[in-house]
PDB file of N, CA, C and O in Angstrom:
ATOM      1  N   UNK A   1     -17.468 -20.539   0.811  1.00  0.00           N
ATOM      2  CA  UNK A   1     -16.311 -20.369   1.702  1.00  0.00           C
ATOM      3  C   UNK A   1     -15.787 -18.933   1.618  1.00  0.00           C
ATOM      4  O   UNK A   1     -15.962 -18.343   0.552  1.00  0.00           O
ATOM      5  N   UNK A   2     -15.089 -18.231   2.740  1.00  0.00           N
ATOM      6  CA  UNK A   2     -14.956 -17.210   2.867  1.00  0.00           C
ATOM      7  C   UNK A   2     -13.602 -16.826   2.217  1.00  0.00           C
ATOM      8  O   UNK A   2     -13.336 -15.632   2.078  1.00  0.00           O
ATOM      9  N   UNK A   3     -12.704 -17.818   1.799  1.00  0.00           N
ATOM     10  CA  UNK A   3     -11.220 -17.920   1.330  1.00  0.00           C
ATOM     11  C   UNK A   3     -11.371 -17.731   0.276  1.00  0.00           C
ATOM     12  O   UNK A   3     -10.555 -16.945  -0.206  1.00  0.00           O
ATOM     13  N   UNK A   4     -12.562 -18.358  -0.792  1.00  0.00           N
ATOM     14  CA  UNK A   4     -12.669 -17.996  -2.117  1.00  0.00           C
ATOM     15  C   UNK A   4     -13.103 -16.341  -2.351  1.00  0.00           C
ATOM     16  O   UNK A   4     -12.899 -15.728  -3.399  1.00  0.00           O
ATOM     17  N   UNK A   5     -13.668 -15.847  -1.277  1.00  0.00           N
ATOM     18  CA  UNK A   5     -13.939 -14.801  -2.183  1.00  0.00           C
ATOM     19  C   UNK A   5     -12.813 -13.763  -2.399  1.00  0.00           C
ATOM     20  O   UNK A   5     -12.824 -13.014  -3.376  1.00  0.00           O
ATOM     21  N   UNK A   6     -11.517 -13.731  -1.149  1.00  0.00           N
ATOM     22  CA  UNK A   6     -10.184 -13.323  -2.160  1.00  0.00           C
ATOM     23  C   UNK A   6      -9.154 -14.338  -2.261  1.00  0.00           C
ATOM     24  O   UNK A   6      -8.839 -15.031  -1.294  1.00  0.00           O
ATOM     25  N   UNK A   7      -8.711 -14.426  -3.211  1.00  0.00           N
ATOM     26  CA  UNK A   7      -7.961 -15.423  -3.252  1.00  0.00           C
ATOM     27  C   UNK A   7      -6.846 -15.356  -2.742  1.00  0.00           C
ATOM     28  O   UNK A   7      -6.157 -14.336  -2.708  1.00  0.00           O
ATOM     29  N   UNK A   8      -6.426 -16.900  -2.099  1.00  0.00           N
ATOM     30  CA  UNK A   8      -5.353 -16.897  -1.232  1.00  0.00           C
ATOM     31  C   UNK A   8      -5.288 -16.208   0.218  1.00  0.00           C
ATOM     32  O   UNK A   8      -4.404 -16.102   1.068  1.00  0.00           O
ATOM     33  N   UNK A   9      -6.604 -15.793   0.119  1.00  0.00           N
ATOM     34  CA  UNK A   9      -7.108 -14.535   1.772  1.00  0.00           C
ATOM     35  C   UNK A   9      -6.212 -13.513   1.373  1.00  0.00           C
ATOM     36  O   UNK A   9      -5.800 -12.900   2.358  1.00  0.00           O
ATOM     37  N   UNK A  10      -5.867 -13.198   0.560  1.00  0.00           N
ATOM     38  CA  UNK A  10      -5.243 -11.404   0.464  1.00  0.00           C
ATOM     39  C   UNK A  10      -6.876 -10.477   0.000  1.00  0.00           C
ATOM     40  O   UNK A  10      -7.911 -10.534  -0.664  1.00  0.00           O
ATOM     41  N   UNK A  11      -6.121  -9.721   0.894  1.00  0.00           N
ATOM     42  CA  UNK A  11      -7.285  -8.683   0.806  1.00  0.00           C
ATOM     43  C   UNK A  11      -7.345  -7.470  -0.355  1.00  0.00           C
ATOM     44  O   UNK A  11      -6.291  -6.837  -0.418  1.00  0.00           O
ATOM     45  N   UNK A  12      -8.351  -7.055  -1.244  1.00  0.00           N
ATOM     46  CA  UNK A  12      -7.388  -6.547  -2.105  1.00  0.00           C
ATOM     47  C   UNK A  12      -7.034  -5.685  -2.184  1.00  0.00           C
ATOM     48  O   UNK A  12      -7.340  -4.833  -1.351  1.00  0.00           O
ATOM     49  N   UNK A  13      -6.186  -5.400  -3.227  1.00  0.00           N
ATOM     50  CA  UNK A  13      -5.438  -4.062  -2.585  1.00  0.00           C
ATOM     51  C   UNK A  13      -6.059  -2.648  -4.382  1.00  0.00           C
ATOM     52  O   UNK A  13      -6.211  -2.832  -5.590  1.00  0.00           O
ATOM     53  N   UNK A  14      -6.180  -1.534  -3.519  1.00  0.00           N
ATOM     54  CA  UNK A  14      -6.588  -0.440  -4.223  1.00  0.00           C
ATOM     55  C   UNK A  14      -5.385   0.157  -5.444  1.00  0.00           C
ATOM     56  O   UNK A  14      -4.223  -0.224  -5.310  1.00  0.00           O
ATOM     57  N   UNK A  15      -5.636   0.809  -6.252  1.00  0.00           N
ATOM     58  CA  UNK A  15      -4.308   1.204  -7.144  1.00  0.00           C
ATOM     59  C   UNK A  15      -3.450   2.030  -6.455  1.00  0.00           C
ATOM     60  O   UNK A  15      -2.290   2.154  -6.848  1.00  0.00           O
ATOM     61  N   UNK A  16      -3.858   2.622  -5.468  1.00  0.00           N
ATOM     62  CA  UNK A  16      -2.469   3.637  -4.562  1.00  0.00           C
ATOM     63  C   UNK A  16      -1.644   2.258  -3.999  1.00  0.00           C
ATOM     64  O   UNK A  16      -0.469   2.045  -4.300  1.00  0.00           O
ATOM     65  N   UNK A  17      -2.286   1.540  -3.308  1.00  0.00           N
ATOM     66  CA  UNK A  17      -1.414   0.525  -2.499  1.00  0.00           C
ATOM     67  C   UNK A  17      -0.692  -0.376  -3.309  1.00  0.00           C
ATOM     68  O   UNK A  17       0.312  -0.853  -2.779  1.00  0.00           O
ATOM     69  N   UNK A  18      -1.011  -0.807  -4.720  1.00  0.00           N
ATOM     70  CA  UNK A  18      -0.684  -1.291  -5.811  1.00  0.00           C
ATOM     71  C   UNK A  18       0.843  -0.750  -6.280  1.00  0.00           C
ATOM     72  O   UNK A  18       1.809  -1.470  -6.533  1.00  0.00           O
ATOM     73  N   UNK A  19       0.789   0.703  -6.323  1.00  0.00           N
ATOM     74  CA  UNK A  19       1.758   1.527  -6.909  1.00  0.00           C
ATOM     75  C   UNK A  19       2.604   1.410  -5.440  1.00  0.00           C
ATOM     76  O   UNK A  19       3.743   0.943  -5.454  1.00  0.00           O
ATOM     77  N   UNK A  20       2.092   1.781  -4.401  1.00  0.00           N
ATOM     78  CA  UNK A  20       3.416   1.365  -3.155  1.00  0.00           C
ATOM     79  C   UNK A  20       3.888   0.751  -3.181  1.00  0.00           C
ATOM     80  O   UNK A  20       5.093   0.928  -3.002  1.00  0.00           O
ATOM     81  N   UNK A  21       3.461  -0.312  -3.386  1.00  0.00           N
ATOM     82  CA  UNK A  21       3.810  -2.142  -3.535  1.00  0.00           C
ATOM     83  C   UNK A  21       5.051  -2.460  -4.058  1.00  0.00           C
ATOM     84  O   UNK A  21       6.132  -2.907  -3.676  1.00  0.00           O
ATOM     85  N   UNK A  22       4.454  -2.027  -5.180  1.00  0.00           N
ATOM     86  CA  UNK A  22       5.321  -1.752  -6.858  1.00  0.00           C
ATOM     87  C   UNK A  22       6.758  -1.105  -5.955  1.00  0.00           C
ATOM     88  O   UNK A  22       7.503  -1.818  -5.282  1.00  0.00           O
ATOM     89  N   UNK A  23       6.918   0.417  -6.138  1.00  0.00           N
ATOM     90  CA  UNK A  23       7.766   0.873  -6.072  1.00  0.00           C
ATOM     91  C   UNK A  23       8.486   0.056  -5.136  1.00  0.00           C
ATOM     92  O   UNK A  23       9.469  -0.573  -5.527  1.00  0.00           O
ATOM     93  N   UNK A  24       7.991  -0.021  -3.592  1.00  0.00           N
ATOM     94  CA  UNK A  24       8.686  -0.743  -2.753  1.00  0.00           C
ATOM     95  C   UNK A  24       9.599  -1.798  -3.000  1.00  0.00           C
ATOM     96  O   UNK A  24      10.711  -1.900  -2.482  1.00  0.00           O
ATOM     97  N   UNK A  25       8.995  -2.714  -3.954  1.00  0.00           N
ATOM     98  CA  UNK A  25       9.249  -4.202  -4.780  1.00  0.00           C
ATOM     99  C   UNK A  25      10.891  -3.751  -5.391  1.00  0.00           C
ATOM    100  O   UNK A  25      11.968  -4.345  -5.446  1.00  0.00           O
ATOM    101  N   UNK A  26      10.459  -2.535  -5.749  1.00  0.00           N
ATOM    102  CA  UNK A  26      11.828  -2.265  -7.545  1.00  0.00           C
ATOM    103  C   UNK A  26      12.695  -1.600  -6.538  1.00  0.00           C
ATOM    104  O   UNK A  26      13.819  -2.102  -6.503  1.00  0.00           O
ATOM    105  N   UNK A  27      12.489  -0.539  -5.641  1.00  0.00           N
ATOM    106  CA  UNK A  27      13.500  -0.200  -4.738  1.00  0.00           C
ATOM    107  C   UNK A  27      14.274  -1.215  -3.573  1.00  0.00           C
ATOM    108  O   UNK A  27      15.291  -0.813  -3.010  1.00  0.00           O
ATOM    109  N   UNK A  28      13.725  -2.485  -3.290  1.00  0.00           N
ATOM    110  CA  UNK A  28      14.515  -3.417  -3.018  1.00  0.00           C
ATOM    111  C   UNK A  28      15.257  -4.713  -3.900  1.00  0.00           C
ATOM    112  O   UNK A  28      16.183  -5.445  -3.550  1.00  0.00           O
ATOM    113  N   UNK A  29      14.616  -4.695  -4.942  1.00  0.00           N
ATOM    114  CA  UNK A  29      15.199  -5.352  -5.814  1.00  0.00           C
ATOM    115  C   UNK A  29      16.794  -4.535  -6.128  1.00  0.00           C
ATOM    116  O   UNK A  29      17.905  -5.057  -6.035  1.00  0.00           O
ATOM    117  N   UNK A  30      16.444  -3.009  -6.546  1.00  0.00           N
ATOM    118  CA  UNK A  30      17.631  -2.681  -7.130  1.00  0.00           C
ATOM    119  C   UNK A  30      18.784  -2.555  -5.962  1.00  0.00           C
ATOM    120  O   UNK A  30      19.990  -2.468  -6.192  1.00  0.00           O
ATOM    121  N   UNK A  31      18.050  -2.564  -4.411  1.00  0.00           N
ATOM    122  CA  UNK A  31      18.926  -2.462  -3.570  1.00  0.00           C
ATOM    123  C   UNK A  31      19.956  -3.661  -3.339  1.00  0.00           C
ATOM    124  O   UNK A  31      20.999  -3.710  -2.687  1.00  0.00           O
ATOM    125  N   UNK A  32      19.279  -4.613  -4.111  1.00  0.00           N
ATOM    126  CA  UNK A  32      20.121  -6.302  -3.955  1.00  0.00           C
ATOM    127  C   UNK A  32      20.861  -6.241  -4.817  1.00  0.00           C
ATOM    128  O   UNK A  32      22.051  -6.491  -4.621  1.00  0.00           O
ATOM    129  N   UNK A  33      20.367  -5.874  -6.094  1.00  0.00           N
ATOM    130  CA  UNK A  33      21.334  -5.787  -7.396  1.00  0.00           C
ATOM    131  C   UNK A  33      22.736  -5.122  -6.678  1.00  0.00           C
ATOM    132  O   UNK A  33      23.829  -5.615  -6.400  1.00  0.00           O
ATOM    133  N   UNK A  34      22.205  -3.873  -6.532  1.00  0.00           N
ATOM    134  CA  UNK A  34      23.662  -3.150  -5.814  1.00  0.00           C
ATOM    135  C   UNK A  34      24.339  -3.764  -4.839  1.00  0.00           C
ATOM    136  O   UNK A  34      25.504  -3.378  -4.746  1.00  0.00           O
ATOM    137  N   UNK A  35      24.060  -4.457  -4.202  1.00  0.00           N
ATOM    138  CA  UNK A  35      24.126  -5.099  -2.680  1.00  0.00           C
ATOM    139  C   UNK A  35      25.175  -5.872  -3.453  1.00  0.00           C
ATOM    140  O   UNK A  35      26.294  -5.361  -3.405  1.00  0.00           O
ATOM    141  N   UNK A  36      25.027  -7.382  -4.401  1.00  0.00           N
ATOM    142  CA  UNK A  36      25.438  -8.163  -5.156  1.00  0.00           C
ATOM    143  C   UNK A  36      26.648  -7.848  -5.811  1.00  0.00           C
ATOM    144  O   UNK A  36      27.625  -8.580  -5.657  1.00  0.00           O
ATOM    145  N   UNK A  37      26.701  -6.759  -6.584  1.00  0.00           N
ATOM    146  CA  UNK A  37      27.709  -6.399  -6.915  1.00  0.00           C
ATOM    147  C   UNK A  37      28.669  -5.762  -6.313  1.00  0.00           C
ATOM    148  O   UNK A  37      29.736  -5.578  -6.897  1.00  0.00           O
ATOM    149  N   UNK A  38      28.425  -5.257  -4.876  1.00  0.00           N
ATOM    150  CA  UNK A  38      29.108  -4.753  -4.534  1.00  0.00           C
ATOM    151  C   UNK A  38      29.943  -6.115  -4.186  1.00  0.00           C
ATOM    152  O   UNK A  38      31.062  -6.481  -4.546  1.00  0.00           O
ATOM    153  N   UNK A  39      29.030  -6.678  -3.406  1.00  0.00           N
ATOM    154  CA  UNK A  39      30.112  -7.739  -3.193  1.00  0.00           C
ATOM    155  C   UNK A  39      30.692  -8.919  -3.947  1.00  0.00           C
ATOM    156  O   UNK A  39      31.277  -9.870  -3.429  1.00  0.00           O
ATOM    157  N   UNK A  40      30.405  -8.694  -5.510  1.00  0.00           N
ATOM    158  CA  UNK A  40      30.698  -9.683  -6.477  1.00  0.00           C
ATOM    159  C   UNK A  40      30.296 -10.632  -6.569  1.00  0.00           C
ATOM    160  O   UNK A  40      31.013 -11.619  -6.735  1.00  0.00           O
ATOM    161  N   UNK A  41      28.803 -10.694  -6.485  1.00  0.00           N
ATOM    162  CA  UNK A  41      27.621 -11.933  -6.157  1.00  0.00           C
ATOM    163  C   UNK A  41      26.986 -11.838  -7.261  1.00  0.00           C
ATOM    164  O   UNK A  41      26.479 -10.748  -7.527  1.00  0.00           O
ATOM    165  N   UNK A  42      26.868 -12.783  -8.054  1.00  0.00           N
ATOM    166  CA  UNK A  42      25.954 -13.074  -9.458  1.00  0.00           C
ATOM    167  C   UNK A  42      25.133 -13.744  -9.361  1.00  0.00           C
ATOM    168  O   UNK A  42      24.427 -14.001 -10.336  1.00  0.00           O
TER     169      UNK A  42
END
């Protein structure tokens, strides 16, 4: 089957796109953190 050979059908991804990923991931995370507190959301 063609699904097993990546799993879940993601295609994979190279270490540059890895590290985009990444950063992208932590720069919206911390944007919620801030987001949260601003508005006193725990």
């Amino acid at each position: 089957m063609a699904v097993s050979e990546n799993k879940g059908g993601r295609p994979r991804l190279d270490n540059t796109t890895k590290v985009k990923v990444v950063e992208m991931y932590q720069k919206q995370a911390y944007t919620a953190k801030e987001i949260a507190s601003e508005l006193d959301i725990s």
